[in-house]
C-alpha positions in Angstrom: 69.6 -100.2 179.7 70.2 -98.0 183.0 72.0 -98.8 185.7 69.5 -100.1 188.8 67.1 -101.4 186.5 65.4 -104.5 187.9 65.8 -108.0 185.2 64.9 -111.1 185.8 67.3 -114.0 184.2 66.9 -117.8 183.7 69.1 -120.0 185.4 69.5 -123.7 185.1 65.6 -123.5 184.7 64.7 -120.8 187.4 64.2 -117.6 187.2 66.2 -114.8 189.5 65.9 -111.2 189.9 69.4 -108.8 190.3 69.7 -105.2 189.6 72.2 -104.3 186.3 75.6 -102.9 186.8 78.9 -102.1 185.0 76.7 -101.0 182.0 79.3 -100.4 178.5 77.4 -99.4 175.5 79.7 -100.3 172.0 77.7 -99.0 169.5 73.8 -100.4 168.9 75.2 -103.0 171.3 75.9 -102.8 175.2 76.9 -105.1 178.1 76.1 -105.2 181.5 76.1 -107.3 184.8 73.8 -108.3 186.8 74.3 -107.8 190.8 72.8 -111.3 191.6 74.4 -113.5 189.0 77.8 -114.6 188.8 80.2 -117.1 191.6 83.2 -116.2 193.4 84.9 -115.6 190.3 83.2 -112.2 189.3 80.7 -110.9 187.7 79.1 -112.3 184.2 79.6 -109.4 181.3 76.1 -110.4 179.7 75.0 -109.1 175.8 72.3 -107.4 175.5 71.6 -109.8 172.6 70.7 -111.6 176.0 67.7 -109.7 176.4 64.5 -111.9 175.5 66.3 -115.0 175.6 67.9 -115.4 179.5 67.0 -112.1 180.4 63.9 -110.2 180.5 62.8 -106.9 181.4 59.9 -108.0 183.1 58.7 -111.6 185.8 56.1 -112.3 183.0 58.1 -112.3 180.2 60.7 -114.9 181.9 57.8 -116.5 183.6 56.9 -117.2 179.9 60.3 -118.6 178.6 60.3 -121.1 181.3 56.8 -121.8 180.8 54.5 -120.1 182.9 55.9 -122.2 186.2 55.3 -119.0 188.8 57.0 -121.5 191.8 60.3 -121.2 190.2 60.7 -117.5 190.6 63.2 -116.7 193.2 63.3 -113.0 194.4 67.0 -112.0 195.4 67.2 -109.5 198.3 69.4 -106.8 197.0 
């Protein structure tokens, strides 16, 4: 995973868009965050055993998680 790289995430049923920072690779395994997600409290250090279950690489693949429902795809400006 690259820093930059567009991902779209679920989110209490909706999907979001955020670039990935702060990535830290440990081995086979990495973490990252995600410039869009997260409160006031900081960023969310997400797994990238994440990846094809919250967080996809691409709109269709989360649009498919979710079930194909296009209207709940929110594009964040970045």
């Amino acid at each position: 995973m690259e820093e930059g790289k567009v991902v779209y995430y679920i989110d209490e049923g909706r999907i979001y868009s955020g670039q990935v920072t702060d990535v830290e690779k440990s081995g086979e395994e990495f973490v990252f965050s995600i410039d869009s997600y997260g409160d006031c409290s900081g960023q969310h250090r997400i797994s990238s055993a994440q990846i094809g279950i919250t967080v996809f690489l691409s709109k269709e693949e989360a649009e498919s998680a979710v079930g194909g429902e296009q209207e709940s795809y929110r594009e964040e400006s970045t």
